[in-house]
Backbone as a chain_set.jsonl record, in Angstrom:
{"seq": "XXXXXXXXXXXXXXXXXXXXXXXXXXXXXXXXXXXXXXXXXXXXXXXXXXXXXXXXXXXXXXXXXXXXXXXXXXXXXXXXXXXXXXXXXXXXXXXXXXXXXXXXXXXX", "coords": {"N": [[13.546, 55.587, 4.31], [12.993, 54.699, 0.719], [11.023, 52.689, -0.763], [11.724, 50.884, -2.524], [14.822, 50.923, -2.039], [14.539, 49.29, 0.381], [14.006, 47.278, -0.632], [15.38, 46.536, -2.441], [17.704, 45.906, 0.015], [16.663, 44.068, 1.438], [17.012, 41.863, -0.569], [19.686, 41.878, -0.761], [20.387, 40.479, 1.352], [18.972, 38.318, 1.055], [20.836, 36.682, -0.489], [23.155, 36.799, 0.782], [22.577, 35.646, 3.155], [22.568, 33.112, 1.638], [25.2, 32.828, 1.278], [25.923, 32.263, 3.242], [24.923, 29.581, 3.886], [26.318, 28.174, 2.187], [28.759, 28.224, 3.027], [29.459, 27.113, 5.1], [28.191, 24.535, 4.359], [30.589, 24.216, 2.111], [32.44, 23.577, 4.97], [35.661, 22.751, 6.135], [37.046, 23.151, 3.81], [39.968, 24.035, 1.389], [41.142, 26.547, -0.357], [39.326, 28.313, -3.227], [35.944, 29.2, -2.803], [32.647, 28.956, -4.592], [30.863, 31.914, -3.736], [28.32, 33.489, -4.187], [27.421, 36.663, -5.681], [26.292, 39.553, -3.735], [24.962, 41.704, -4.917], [22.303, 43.749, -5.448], [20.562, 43.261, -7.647], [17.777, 41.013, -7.788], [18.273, 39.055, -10.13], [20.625, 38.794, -10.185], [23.271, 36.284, -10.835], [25.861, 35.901, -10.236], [29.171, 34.529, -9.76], [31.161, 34.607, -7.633], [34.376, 33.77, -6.502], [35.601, 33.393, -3.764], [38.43, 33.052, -1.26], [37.685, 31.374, 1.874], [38.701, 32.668, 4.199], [38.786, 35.552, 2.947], [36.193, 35.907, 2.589], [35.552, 35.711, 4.903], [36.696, 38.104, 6.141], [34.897, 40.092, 4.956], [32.885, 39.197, 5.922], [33.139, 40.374, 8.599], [32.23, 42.446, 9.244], [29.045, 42.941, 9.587], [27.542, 45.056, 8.022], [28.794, 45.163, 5.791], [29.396, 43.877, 1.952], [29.913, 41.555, -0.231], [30.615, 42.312, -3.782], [30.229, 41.201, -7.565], [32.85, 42.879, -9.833], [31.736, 46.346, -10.62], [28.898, 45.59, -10.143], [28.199, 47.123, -7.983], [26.4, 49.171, -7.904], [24.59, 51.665, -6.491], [26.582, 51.971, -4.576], [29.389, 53.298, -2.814], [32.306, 51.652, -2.878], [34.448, 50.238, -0.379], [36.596, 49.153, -0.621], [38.331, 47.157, -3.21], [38.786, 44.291, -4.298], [41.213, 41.806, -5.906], [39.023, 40.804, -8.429], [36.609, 40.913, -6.81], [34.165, 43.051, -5.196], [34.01, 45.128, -2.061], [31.179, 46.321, -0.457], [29.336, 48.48, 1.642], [26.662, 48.792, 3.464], [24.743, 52.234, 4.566], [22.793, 54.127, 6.782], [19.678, 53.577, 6.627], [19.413, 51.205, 5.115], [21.785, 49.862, 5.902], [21.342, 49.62, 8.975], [18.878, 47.786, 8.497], [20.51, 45.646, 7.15], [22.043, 44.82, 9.497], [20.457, 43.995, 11.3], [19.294, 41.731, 10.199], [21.14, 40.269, 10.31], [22.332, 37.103, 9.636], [24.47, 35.883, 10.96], [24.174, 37.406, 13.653], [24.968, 38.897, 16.477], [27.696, 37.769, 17.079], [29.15, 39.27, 14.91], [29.256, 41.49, 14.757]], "CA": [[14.082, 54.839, 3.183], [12.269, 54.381, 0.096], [10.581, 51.109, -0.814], [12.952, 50.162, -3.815], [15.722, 51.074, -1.588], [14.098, 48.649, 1.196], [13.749, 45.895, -1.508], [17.039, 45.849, -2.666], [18.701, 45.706, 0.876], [16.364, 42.761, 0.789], [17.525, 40.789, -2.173], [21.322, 41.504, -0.429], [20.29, 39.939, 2.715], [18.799, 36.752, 0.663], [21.789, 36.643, -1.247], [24.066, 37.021, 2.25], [22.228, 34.195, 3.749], [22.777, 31.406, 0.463], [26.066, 32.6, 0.881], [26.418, 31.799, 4.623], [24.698, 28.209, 3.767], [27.537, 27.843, 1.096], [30.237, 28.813, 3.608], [28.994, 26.165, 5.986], [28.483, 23.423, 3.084], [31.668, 24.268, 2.723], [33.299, 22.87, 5.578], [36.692, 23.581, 6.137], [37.464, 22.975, 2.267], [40.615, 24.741, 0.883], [40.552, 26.886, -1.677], [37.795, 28.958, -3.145], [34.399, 28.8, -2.848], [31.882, 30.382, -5.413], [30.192, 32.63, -3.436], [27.166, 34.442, -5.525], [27.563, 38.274, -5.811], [25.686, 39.912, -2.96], [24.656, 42.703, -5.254], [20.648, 43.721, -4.992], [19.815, 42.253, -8.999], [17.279, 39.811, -7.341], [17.866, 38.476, -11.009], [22.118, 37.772, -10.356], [23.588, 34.876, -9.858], [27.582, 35.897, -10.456], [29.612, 33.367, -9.131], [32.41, 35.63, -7.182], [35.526, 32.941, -6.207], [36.717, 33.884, -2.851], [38.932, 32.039, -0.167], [37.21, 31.414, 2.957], [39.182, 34.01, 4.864], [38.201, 36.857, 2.318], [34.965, 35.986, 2.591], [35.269, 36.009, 6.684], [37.129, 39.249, 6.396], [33.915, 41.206, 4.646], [31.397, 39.373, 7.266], [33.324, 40.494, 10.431], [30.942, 43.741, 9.495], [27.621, 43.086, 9.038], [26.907, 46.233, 7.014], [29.536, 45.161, 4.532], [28.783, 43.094, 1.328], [30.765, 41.243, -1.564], [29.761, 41.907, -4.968], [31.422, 41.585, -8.557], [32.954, 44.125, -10.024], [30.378, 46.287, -11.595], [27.739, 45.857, -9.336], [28.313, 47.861, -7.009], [24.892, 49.752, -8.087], [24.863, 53.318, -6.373], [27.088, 51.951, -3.175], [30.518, 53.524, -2.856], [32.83, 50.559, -2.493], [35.178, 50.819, 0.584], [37.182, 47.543, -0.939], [38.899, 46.479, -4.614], [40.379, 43.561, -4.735], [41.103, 40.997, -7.346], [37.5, 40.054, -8.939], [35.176, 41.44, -6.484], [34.378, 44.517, -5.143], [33.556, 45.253, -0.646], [30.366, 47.358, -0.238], [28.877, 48.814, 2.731], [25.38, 49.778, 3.19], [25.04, 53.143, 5.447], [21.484, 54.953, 7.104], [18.529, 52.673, 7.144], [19.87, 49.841, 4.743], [22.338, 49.659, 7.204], [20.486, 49.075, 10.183], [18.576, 46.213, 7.988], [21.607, 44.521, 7.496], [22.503, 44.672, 10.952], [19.285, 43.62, 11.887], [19.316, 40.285, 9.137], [22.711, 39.497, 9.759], [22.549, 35.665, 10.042], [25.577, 35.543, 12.648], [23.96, 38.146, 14.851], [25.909, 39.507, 17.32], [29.04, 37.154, 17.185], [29.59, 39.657, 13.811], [29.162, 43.11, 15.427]], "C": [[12.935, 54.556, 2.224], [12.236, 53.018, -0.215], [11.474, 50.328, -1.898], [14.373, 50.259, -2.815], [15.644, 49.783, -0.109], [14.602, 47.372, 0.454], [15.083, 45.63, -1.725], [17.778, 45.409, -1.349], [18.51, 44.465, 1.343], [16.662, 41.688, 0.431], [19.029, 40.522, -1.447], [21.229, 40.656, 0.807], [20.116, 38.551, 1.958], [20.202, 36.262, 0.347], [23.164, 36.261, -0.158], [23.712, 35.892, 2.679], [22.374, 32.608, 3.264], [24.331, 31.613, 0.941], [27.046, 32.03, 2.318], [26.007, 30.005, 4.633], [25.833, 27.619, 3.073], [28.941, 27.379, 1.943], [30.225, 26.945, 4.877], [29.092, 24.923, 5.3], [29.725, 23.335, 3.312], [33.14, 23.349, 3.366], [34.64, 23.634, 6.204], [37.355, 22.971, 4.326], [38.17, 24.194, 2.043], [40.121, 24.851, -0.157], [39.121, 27.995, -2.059], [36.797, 28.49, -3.354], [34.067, 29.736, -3.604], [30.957, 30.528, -4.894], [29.617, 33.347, -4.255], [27.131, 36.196, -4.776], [26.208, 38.639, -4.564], [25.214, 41.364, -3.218], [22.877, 43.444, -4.974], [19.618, 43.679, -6.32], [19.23, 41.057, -8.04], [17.853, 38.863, -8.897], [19.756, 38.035, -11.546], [22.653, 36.693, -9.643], [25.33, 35.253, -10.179], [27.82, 35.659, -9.395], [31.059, 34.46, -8.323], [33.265, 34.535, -6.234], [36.023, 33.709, -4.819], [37.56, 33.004, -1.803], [37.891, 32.098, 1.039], [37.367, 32.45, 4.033], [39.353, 34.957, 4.322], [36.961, 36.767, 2.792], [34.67, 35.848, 4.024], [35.889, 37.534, 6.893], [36.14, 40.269, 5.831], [33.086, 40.87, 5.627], [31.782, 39.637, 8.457], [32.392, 42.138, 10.172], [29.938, 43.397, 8.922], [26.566, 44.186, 8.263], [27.386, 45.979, 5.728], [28.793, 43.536, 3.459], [30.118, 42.838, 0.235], [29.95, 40.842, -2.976], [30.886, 41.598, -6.534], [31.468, 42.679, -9.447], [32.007, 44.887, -11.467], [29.45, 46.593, -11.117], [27.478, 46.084, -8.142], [27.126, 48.97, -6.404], [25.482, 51.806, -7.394], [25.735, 53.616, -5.018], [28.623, 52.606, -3.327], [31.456, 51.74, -2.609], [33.892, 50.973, -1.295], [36.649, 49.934, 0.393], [37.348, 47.374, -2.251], [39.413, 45.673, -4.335], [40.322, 42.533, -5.847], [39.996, 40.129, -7.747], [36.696, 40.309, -8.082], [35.863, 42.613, -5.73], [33.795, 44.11, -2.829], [32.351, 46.503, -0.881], [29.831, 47.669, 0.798], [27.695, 49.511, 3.107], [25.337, 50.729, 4.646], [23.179, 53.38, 5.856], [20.589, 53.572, 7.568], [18.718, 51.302, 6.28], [21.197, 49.16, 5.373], [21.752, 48.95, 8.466], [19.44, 47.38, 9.566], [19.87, 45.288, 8.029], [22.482, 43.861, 8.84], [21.235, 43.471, 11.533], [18.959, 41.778, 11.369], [20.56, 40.041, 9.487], [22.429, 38.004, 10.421], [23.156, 35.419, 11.198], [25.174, 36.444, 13.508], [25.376, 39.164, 15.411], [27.333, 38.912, 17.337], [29.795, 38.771, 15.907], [30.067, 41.167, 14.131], [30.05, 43.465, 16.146]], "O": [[11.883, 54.182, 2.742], [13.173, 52.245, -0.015], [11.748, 49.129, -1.835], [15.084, 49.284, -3.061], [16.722, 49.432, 0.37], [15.453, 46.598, 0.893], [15.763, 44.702, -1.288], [18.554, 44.471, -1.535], [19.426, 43.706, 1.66], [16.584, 40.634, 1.061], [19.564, 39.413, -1.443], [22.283, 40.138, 1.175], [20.961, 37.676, 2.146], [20.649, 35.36, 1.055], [24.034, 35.45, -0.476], [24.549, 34.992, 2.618], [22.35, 31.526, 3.852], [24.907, 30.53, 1.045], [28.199, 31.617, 2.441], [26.694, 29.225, 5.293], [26.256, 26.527, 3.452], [29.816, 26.559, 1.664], [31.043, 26.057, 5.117], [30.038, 24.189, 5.588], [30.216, 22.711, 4.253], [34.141, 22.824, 2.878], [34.671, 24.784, 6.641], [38.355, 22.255, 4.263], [37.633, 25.279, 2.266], [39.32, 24.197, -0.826], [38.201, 28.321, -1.309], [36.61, 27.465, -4.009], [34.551, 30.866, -3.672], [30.009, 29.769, -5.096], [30.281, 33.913, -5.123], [26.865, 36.611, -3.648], [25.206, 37.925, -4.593], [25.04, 42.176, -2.309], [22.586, 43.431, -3.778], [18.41, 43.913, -6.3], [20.004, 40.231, -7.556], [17.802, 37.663, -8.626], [20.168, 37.421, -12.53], [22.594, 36.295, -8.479], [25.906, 34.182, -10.376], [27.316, 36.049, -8.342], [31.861, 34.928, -9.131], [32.792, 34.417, -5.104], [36.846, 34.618, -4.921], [36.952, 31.951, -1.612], [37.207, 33.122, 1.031], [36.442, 32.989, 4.641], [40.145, 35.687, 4.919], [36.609, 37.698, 3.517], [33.483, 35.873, 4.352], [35.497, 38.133, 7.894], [36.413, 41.426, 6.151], [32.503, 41.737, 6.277], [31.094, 39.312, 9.424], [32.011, 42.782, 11.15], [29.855, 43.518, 7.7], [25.358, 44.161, 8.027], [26.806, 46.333, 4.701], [28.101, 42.598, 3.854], [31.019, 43.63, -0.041], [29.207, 39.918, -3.305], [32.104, 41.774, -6.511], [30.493, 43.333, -9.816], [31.71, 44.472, -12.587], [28.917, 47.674, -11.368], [26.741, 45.474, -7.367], [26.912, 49.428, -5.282], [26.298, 52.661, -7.74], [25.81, 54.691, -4.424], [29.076, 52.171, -4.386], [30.842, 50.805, -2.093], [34.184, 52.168, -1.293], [37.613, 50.055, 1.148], [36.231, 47.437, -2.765], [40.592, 45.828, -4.016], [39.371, 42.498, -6.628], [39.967, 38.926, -7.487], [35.6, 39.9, -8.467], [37.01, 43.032, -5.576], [33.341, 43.032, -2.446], [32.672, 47.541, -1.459], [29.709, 46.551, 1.298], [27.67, 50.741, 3.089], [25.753, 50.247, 5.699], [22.36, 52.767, 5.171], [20.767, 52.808, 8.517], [18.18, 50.294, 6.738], [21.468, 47.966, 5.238], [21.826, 47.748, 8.72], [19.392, 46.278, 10.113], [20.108, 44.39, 8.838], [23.204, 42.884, 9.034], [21.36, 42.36, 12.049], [18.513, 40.877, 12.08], [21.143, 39.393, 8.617], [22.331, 37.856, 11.639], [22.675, 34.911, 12.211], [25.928, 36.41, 14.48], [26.295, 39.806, 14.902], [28.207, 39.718, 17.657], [30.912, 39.212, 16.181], [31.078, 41.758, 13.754], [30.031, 44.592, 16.641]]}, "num_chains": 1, "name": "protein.A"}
């Protein structure tokens, strides 16, 4: 994997982890939460609205990511739905995200 390709998977992991502090904050609070785009712009902050159980239905895979639509960058999306997009990193930014996933093994 090249080093820009490293960096960004990176930035999605930081980005993954505010958004697991968020989720937690949280609570059990109906309704959506603004979860921040999990794109690999160290330099976005888009606010992406999801329910709690969207946003548990992209982290039951720890490869997968929620970004908004748009910034999807050079990832195929595997996921549309209304205002954000599902992405999935494959090869060796893969295995990082596996490797960073906050929830570990419960996720896998």
């Amino acid at each position: 994997m090249e080093p820009s390709e490293e960096r960004q998977a990176r930035v999605q992991m930081i980005f993954r982890a505010g958004n697991e502090a968020l989720l937690r904050a949280g609570g059990s609070r109906d309704g959506a939460l603004p979860f921040l785009c999990e794109c690999s712009d160290e330099t976005c902050f888009t606010r992406v609205p999801l329910a709690r159980e969207e946003y548990e239905g992209v982290r039951a895979h720890p490869r997968r990511f929620v970004v908004a639509p748009g910034h999807e960058g050079q990832a195929q999306p595997v996921a549309r739905r209304d205002g954000y997009a599902v992405i999935e990193k494959d090869a060796a930014a893969g295995e990082i995200a596996v490797e960073t996933d906050p929830r570990g093994e419960e996720s896998s």
